[in-house]
N, C-alpha and C positions, 0 to 999 in steps of 0.2 A: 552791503554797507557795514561798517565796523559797528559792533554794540554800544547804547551810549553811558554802558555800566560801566562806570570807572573801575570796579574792581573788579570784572573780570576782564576789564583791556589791561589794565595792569601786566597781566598773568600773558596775555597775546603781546604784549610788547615787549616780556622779559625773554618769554620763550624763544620768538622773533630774531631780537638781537642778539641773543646767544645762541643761536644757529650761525648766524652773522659773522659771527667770534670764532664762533671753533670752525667753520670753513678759512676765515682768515688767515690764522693762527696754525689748522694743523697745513695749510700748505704752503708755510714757511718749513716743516721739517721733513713735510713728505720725499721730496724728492732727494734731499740727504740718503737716507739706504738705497733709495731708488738708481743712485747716480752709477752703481756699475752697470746695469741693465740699458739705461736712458743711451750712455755712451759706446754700449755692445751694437745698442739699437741703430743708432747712426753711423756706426762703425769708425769713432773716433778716441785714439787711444789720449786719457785724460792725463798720465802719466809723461809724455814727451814735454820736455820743458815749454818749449814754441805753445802746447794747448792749455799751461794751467790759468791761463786769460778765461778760458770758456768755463775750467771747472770752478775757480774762484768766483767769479760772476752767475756760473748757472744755482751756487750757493747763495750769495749773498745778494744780489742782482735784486730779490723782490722787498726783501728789510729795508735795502737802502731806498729803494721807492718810498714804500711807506712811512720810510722816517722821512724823508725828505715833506713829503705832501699832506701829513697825517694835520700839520696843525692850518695850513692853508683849508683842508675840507673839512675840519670841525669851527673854521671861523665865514667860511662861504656856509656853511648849515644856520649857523648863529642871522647868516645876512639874509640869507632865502629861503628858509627852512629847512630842518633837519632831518626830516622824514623823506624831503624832495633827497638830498645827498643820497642817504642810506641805501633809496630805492633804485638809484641809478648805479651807486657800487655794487648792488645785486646783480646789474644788468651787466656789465662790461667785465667783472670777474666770470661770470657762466658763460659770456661768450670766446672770452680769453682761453679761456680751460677748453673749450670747444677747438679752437686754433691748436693749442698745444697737440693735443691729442690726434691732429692729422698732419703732423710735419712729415712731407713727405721728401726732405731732403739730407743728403747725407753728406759726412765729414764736417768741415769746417761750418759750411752754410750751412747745414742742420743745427749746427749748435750755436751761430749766431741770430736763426729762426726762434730756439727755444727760450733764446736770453730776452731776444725783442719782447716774445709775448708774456713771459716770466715779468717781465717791465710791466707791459700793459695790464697782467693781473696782477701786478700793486697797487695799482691805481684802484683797482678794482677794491683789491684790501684794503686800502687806505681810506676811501668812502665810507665803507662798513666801520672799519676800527675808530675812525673820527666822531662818529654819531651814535653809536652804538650808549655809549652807556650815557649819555645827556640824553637820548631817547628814553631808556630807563630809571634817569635821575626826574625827567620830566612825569613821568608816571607813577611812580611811589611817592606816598609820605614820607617824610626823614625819618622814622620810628623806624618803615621797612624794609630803608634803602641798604643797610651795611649785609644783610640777608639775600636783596635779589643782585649789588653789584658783586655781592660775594661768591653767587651763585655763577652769574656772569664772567666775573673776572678769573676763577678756578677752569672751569672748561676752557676759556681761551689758553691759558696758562699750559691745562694740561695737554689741551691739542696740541701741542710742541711735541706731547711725548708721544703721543697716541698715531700720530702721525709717523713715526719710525718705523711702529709697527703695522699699519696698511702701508706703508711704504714698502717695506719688507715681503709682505705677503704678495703683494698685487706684481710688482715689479717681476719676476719670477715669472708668472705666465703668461706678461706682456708689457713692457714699459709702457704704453698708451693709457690704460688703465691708469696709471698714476693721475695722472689728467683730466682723463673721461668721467672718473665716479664723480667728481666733483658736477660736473653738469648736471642728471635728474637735482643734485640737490640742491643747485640753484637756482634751475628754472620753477621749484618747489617754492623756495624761499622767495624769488620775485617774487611768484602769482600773490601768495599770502601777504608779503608786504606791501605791494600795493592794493590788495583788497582789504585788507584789514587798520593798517597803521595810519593814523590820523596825526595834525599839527598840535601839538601840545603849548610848546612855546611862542613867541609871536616875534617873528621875525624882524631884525632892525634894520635896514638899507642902508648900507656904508659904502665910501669908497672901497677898493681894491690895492691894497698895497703892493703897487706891483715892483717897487723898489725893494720896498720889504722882501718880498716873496722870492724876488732874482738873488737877493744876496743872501741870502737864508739858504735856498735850495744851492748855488753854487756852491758856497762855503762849504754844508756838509758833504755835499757830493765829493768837493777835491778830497776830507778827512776820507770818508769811505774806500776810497779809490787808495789813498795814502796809505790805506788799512790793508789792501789786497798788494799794494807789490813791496809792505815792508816786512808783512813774513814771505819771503820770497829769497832768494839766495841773488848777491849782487855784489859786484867788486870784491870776488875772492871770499867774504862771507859770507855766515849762515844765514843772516837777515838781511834787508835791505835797509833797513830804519836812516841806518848813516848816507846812506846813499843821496848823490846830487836833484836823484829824482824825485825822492820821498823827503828830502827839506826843502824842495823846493813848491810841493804839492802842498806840505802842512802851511809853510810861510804862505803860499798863495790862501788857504782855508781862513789862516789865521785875520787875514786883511780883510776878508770877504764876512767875518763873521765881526770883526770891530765895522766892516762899515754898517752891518745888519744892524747892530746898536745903535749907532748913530740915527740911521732911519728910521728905528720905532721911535726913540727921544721924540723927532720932531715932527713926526708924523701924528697927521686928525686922528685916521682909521688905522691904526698901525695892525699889522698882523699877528706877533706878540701882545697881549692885555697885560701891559707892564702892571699896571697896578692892579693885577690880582698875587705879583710877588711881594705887596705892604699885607698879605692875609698870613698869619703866619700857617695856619692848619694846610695851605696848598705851599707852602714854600718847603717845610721838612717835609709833608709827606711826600711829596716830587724830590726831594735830593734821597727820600729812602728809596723809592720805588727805582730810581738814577742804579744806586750801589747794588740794590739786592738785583737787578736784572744783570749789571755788572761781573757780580757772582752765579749766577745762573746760566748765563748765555753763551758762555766759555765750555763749562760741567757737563751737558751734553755733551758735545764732540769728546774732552777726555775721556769720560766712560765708555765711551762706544768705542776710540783708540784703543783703550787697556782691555776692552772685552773682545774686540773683533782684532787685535795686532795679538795677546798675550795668552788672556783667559781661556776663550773661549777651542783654540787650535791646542792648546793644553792638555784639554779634557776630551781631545776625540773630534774636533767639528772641524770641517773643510774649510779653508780661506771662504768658498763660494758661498757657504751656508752662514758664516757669519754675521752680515749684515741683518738678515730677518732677526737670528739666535739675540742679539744686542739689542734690539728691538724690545725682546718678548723678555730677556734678562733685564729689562730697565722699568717692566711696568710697577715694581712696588713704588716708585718715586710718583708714578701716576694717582694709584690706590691712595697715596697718602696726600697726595695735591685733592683729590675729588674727598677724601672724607672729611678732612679740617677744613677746607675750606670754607663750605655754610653755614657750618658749625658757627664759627668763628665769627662770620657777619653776622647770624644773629645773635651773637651775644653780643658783639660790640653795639648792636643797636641799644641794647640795655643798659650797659655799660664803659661807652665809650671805645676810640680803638687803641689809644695807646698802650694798655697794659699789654695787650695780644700782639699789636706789631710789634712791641719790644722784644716780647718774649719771641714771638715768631723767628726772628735775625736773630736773638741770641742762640737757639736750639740750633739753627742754621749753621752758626758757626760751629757749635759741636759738633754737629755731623760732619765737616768738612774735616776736623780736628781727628776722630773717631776714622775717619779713612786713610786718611796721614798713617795711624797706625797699623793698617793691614798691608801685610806680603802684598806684591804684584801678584802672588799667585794663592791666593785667599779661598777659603772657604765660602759658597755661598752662601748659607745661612747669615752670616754677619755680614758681608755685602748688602744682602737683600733686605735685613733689618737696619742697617743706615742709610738705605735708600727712600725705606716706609718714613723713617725720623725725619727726613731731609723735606722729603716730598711733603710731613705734615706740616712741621716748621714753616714750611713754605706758604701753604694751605694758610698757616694760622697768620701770617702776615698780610699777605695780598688780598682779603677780602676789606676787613678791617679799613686798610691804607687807602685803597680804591675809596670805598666810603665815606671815609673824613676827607678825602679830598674834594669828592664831588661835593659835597654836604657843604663844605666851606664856600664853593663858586654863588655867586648870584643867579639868580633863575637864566640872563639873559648870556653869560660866558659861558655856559656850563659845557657848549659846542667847543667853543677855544679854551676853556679851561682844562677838559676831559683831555683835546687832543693834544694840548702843550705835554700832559702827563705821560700822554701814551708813546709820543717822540721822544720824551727822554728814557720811557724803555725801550722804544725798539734801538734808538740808537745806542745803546748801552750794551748792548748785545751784538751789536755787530764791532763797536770797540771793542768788546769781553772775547772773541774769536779771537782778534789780533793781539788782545794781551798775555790770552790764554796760550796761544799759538807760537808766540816769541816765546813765552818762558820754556816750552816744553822744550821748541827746537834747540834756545840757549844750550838747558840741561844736555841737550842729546849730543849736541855738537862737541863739550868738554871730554865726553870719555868713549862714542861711539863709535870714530873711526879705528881707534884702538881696537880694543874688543871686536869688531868687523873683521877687519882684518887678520889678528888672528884664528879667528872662529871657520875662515875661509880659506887660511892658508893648512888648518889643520886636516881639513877634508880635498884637500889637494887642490885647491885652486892654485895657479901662479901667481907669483906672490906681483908682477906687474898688474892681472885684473882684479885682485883680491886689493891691493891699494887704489884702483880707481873706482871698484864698489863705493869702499868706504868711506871718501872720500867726498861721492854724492852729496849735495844740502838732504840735511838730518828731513827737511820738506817732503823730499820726494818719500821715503822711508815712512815719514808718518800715514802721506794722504795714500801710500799703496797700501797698507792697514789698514786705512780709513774706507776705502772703497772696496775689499773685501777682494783682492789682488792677490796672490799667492807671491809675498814682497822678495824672497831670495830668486824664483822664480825670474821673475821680472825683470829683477836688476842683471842678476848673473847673464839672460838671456842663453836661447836653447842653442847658441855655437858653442860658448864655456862649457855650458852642461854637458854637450855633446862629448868632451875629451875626457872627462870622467868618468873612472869606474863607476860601476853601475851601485852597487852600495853608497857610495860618495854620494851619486846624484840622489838616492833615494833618501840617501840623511838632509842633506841638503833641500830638498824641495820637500821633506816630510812635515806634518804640521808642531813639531815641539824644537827645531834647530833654533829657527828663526827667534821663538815668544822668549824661548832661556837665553839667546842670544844679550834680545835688546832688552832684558828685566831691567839687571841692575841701573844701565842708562837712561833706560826711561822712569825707571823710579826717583829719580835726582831731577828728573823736569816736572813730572808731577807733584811732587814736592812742593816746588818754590810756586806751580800752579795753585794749589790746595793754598797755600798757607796766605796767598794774595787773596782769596776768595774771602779767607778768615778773616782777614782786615778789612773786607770790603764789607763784611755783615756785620761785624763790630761797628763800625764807621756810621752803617743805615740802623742798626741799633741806637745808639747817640742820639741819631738825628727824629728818630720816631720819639724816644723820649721827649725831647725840646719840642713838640708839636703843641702842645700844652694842652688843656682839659678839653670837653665834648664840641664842637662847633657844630652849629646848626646856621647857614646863615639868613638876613632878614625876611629877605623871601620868605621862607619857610614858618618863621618866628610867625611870622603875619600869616599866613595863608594857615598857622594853625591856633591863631585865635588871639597869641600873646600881642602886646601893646609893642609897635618900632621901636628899638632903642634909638636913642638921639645918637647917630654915628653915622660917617661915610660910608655911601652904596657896599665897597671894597673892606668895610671895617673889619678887624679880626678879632671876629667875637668869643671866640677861645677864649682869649685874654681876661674875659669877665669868671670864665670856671675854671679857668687853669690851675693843675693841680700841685 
């Protein structure tokens, strides 16, 4: 039976949930490095046009779950308990991961085994990620909430990155492994969550919006999907965006998401808690937390492009060994997420969060600014020190923000408050690929086939296959970089190679032809990438400003002694210490 020492369940419930978090979280990225090994496994090549359905989706497949579902199970937690949800998403991700790990099917079918159950464990994530921090907003006082969501909310964060790297590692001696580790450590986290975590809040019984719920989840699913085939190559261009298929999937999103409005309007039990957007403390810090995962959720993938396409074949590393190398090249952005981050909750418990989320997205944006100015082919040292800056920047924002959000919700939203928050970052980041994605391909597409082609015809390619290389959507080029592809290899294939001199082939398939090849073109798409990000942490800067002074709301006023202010449940009590 759980202790009935409040303050050390406190400490069981923080721990608890942020296990929660970082299993969530880091297997949103694990399978990213993992994806050349996953697709050797099954023996499907991700690379032929006909399969980038399975790589796009074996990517994105489990975020789009979790955005989709994340605020339906922090408003079913709110209705039947939140501990009930949490413990069930313990359940059905450990058994998910248990599936993944013995697909015993190959090619196509294997890889639409992987994506089914990749689905099923978002569901999984979604339970956890939904409850998760109302579980720990329900357990701390406001003094030591900006502290443990900050504790919280940095592990989740970092497992994004940290995830790269068991990704990297494990993938290599077995793709299954990607999968399987996750299981002891959720049949772990079950046991202890249901032996230990008890109902804090007290459940409200409402209808089911299930009008809500359909036009919600459809809407964003058509954007999602809209996301996956508009960086895609389609009618003769590099992107699909104009295409009949991709306005006809955003128009269909767009009707789906005005009828969603419409529904909550008139809806008893709505599934949005419209009126917790009259709070101002939950309204800017959800439109920061919106931008800055906007700018983050993109920045991944490039870095790992420019280190596994560019960097790292540079300096002596095999296409093959790239993916782990990118991994283990990107942990200072982690170091700097884990050391600001608690930092920074508890200070802001002191002293509010806006000063630090401000600053957090401003420093953000120098860092993004600060990279703008290094060579593609840079020195690590200053790489690795704008990534320590970037990651603390980061750190110093996301505890902060997490905590004046939560601290603003009423004791009895805090399920659907949390998760409304947490859907506008996951889906923020699965937009931030596609926007990240267009711009890079934009950039590559202006001056790559050029430069292709003569780079090909100079090592004696004919000048007919050296024009249809190059030609390729700039797509296939990034994600054979992306997945640690030996990309001239690939493209040329071993008939071309075959009619060349043997020095020819060896410059050609060597690891520095290719990174000198695509510098200059790929530095013009990262470019216009970075300088969006810039405006996107300016933008959540702004908006963390306008949050206005410390908000604590009545709840909490009351349960810590002070007298009700005379104001609506929903009031935005900022507005009394706004600064």
């Amino acid at each position: 039976m759980p202790s009935a020492n409040p303050d050390r369940y406190k400490w069981i419930a923080l721990s608890n949930a942020t296990l929660a978090v970082l299993l969530a979280t880091l297997d949103g990225s694990i399978t990213i490095i993992a994806m050349p090994d996953i697709f050797r496994g099954i023996h499907l090549d991700p690379l032929v046009p006909s399969n980038s359905f399975y790589l796009l989706w074996m990517i994105l497949g489990y975020l789009v779950v979790t955005s989709v579902l994340i605020v339906s199970l922090g408003r079913l937690g709110d209705m039947v308990g939140r501990v009930k949800i949490f413990n069930l998403g313990f359940v059905i991700y450990t058994v998910a991961s248990l599936l993944l790990a013995i697909d015993w099917l190959d090619g196509r079918s294997g890889a639409m085994y992987l994506i089914v159950f990749r689905l099923v464990q978002g569901v999984g994530g979604a339970c956890l990620l939904a409850n998760a921090a109302a579980i720990i907003t329900d357990a701390f006082p406001s003094r030591q909430r900006g502290m443990a969501l900050g504790i919280n909310n940095i592990v989740g964060v970092a497992g994004t990155f940290v995830g790269l790297v068991i990704g990297g590692v494990l993938a290599p001696i077995n793709w299954r492994l990607v999968f399987l580790i996750s299981v002891p450590v959720g049949i772990f986290g079950t046991i202890w969550a249901y032996r230990n975590l008890r109902e804090l809040s007290t459940p409200r019984r409402a209808r089911i919006d299930w009008a809500g719920n359909l036009t919600f989840a459809l809407g964003l699913i058509l954007v999602m999907v809209a996301v996956t085939y508009g960086i895609r190559p389609a009618g003769g261009h590099p992107t699909g965006w104009g295409s009949p298929r991709v306005l006809a999937l955003l128009s269909a999103a767009l009707l789906c998401l005005v009828a969603f409005a419409v529904v909550e309007r008139r809806s008893r039990d709505p599934m949005f808690d419209l009126a917790l957007f009259r709070i101002r403390a939950f309204v800017f810090g959800t439109l920061s937390t919106f931008l800055s995962a906007v700018a983050r959720g993109g920045l991944m993938f490039m870095l790992i492009i420019w280190l596994q396409g560019i960097w790292l074949p540079r300096h002596g590393y095999s296409f093959t060994e790239t993916p782990l190398w990118a991994g283990i090249y990107m942990l200072p952005l982690t170091i700097g997420l884990l050391a600001a981050g608690p930092v920074s909750g508890y200070l802001s418990d002191r002293f509010g969060a806006r000063p630090f989320a401000t600053a957090g997205m401003l420093l953000t944006a120098g860092g993004f600014g600060l990279l703008l100015l290094l060579p593609t082919n840079f020195s690590y040292l200053g790489f690795g020190l704008i990534l320590l800056l970037i990651g603390a920047a980061m750190g110093l924002f996301a505890s902060p923000n997490r905590a004046a959000v939560m601290n603003s919700l009423p004791r009895h939203a805090r399920g659907v408050g949390g998760a409304m928050n947490q859907t506008f970052q996951n889906s923020a980041q699965v937009l931030s690929i596609g926007i990240f994605f267009t711009l890079m391909i934009v950039g590559l597409a202006s001056t790559l086939p050029q430069t292709l082609t003569a780079g090909l015809q100079a090592h004696g390619v004919a000048p007919a296959t050296a024009h249809e290389v190059a030609t390729l959507p700039p797509v296939s080029i990034l994600f054979a970089a992306f997945l640690g592809y030996n990309p001239i290899q690939h493209l040329l294939g071993a008939h071309a190679l075959a009619g060349l001199p043997l020095h020819d082939q060896t410059a050609l398939t060597g690891t520095t032809f290719f990174p000198t090849l695509i510098s200059a073109p790929f530095r013009d798409g990262l470019h216009a990438a970075f300088l969006f990000a810039i405006v996107a942490c300016l933008i959540a800067a702004a908006a963390s400003l306008m949050r206005g002074g410390r908000a604590v709301h009545d709840d909490d006023a009351q349960l810590a002694g002070a007298p009700p202010p005379h104001r609506p449940r929903t009031a935005e009590l900022e507005e009394q210490h706004a600064g």
